[in-house]
DRENVOMI-151914 format. One record per residue: x, y, z of N, C-alpha, C in turn; residue number from 0. Coordinates in nm, 2 decimals. Example, Ala and Ser with C-alpha at 12.3 -4.5 7.8 and 13.67 -1.06 7.14 Angstrom:
! DRENVOMI-151914
<atom n_x="1.32" n_y="-0.57" n_z="0.78" ca_x="1.23" ca_y="-0.45" ca_z="0.78" c_x="1.32" c_y="-0.33" c_z="0.78" nr="0"/>
<atom n_x="1.28" n_y="-0.22" n_z="0.71" ca_x="1.37" ca_y="-0.11" ca_z="0.71" c_x="1.29" c_y="0.00" c_z="0.79" nr="1"/>
! end
This chain:
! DRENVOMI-151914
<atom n_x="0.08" n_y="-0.12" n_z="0.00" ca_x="0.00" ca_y="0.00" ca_z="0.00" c_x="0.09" c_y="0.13" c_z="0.00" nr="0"/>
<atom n_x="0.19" n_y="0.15" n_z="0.07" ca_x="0.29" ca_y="0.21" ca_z="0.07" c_x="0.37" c_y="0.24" c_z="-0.05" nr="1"/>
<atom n_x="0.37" n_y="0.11" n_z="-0.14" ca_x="0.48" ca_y="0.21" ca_z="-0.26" c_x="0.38" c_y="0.26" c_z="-0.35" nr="2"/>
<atom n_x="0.22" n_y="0.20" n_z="-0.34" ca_x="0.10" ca_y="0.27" ca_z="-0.41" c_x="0.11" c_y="0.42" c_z="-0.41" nr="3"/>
<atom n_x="0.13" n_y="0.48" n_z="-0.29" ca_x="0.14" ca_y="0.57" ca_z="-0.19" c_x="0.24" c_y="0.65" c_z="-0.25" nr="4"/>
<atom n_x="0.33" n_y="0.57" n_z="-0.27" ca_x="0.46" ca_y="0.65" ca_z="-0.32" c_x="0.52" c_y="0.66" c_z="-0.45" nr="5"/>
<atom n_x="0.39" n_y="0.60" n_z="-0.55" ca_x="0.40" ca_y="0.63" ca_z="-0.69" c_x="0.28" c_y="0.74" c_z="-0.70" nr="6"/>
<atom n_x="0.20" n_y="0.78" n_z="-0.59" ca_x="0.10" ca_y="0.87" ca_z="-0.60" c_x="0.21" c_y="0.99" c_z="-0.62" nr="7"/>
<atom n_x="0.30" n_y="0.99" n_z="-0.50" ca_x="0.36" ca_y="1.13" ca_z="-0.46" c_x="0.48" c_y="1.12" c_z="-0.62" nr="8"/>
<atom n_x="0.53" n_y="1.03" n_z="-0.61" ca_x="0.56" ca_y="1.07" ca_z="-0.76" c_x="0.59" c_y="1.15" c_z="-0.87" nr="9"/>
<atom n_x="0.44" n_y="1.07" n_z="-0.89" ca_x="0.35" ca_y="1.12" ca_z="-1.03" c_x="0.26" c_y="1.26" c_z="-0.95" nr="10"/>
<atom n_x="0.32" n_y="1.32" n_z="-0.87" ca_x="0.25" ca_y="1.42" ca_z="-0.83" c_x="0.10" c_y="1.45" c_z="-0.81" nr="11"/>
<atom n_x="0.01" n_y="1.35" n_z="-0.82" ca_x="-0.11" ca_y="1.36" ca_z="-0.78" c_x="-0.14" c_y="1.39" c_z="-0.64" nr="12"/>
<atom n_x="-0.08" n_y="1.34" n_z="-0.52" ca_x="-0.07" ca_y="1.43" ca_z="-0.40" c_x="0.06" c_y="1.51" c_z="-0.37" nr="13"/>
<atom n_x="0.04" n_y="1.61" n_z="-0.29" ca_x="0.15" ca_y="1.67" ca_z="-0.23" c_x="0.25" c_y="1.64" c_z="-0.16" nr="14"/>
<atom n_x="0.17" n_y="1.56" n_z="-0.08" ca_x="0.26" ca_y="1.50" ca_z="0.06" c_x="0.16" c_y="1.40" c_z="0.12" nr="15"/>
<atom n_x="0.25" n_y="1.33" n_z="0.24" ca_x="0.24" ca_y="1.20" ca_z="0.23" c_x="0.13" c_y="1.20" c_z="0.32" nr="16"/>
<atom n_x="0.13" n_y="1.32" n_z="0.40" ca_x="-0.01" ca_y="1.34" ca_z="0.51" c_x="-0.16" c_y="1.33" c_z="0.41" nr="17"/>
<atom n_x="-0.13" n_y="1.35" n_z="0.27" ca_x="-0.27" ca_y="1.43" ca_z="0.22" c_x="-0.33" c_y="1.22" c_z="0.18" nr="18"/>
<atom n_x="-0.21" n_y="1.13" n_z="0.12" ca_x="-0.23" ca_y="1.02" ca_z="0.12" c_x="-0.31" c_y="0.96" c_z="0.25" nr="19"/>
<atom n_x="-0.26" n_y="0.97" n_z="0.38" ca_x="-0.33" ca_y="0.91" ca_z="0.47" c_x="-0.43" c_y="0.95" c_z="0.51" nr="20"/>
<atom n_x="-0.48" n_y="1.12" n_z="0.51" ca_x="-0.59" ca_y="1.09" ca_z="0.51" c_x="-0.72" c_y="1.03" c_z="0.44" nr="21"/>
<atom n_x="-0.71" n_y="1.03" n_z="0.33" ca_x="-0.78" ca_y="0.97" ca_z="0.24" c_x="-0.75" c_y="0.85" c_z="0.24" nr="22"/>
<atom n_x="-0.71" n_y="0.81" n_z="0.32" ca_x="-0.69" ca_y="0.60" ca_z="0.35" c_x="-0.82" c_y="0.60" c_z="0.41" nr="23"/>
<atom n_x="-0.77" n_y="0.73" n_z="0.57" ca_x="-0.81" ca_y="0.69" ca_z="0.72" c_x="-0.99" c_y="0.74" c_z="0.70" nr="24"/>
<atom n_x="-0.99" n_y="0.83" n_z="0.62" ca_x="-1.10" ca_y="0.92" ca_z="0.66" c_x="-1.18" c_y="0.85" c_z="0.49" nr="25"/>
<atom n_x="-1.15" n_y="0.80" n_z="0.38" ca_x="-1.24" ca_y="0.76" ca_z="0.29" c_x="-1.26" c_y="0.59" c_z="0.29" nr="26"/>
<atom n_x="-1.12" n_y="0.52" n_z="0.30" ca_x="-1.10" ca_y="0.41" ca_z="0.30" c_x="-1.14" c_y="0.31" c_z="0.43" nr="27"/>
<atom n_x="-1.10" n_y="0.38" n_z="0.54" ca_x="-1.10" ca_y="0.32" ca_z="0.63" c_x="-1.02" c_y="0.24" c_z="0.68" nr="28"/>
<atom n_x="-0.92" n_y="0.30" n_z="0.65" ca_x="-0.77" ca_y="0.21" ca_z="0.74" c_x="-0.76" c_y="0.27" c_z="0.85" nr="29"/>
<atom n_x="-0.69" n_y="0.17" n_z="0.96" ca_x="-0.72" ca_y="0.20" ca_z="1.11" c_x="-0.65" c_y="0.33" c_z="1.13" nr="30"/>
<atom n_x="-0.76" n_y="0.41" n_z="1.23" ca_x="-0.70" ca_y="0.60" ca_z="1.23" c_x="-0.60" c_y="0.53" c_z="1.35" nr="31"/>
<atom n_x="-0.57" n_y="0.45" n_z="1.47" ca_x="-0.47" ca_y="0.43" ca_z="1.52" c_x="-0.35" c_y="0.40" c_z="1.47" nr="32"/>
<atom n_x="-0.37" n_y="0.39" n_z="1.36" ca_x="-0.19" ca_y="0.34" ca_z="1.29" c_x="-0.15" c_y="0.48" c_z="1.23" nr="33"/>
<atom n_x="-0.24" n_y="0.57" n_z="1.20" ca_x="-0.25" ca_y="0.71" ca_z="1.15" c_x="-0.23" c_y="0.71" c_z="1.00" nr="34"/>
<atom n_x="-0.24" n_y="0.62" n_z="0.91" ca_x="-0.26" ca_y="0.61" ca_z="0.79" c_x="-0.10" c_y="0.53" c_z="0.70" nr="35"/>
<atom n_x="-0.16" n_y="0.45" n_z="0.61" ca_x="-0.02" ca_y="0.37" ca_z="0.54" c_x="0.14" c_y="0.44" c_z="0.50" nr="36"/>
<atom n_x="0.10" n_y="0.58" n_z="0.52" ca_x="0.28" ca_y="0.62" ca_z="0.48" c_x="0.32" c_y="0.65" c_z="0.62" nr="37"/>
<atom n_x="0.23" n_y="0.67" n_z="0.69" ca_x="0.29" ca_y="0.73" ca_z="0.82" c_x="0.34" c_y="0.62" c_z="0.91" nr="38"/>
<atom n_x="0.26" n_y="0.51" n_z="0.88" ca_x="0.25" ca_y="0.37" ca_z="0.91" c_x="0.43" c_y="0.30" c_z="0.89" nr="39"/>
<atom n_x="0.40" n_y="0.27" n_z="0.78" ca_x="0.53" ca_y="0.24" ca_z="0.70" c_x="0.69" c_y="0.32" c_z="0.75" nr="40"/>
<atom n_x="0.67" n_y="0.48" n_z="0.72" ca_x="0.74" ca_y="0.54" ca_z="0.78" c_x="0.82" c_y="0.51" c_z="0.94" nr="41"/>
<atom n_x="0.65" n_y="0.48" n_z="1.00" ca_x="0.72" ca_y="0.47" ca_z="1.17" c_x="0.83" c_y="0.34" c_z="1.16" nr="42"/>
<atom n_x="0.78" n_y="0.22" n_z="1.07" ca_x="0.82" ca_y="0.08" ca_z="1.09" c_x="0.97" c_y="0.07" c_z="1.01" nr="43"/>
<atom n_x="0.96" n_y="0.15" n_z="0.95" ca_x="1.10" ca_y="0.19" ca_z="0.88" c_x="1.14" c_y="0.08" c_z="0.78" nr="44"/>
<atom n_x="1.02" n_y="0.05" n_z="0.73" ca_x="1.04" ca_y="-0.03" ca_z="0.64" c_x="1.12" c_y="0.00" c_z="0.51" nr="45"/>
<atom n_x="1.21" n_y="-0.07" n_z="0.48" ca_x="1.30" ca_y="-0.04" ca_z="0.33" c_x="1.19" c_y="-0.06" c_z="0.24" nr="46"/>
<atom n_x="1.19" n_y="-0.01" n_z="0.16" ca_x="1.15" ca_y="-0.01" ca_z="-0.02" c_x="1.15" c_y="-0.16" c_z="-0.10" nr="47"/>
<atom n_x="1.02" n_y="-0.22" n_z="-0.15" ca_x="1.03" ca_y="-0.36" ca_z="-0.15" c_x="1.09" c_y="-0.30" c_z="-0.33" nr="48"/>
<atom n_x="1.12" n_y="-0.38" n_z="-0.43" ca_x="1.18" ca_y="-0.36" ca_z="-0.55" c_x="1.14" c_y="-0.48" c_z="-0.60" nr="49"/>
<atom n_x="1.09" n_y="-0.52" n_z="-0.71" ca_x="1.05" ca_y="-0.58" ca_z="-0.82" c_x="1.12" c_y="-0.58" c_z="-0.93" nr="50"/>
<atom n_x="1.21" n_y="-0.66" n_z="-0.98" ca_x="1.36" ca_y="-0.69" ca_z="-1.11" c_x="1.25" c_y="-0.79" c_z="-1.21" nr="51"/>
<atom n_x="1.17" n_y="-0.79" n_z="-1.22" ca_x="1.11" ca_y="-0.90" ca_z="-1.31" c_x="1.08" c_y="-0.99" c_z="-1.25" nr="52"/>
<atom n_x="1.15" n_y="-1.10" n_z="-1.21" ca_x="1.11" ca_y="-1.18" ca_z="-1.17" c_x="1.10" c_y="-1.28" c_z="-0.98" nr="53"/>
<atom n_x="1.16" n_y="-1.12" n_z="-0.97" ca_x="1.15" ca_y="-1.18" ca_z="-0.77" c_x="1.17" c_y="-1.04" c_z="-0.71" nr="54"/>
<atom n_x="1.11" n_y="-1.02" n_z="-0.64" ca_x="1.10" ca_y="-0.92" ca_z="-0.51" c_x="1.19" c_y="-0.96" c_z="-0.39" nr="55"/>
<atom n_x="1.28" n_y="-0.86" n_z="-0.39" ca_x="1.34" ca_y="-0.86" ca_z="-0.27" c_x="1.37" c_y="-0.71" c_z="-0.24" nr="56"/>
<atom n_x="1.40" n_y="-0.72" n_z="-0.09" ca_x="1.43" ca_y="-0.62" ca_z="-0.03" c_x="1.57" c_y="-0.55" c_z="-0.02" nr="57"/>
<atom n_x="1.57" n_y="-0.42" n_z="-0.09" ca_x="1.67" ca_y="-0.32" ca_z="-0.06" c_x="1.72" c_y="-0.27" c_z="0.11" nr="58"/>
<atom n_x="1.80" n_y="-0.34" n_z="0.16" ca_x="1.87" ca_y="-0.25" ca_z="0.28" c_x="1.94" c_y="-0.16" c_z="0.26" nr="59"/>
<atom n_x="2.01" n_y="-0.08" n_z="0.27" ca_x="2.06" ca_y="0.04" ca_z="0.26" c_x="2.16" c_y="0.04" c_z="0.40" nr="60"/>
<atom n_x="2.29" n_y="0.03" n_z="0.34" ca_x="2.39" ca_y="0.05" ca_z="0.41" c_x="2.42" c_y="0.15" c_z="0.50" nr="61"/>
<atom n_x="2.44" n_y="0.10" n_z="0.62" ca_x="2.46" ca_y="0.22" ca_z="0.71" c_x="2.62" c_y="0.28" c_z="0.74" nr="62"/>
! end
């Protein structure tokens, strides 16, 4: 839901990532306690999933 999220902000159809969550929380109805899928994501600090054709794996990012 998250990279959905983050091909919105993109392609510039929302502004920012708050305008995404509300319209999860307040049209969709994803739980208002998690405060909506990018804020969600963001807190959990999830890396960026990537799709090569034929397998999904996860990018870490070197510290």
């Amino acid at each position: 839901m998250a990279d959905e999220g983050q091909k919105i902000l993109d392609e510039g159809i929302a502004r920012n990532p708050e305008d995404i969550d509300l319209v999860k929380v307040h049209g969709y109805g994803f739980p208002r306690h998690k405060g909506g899928p990018m804020f969600h994501t963001a807190r959990r600090a999830v890396p960026p999933l990537h799709v090569d054709g034929e397998a999904a794996h996860v990018i870490v990012p070197e510290v």
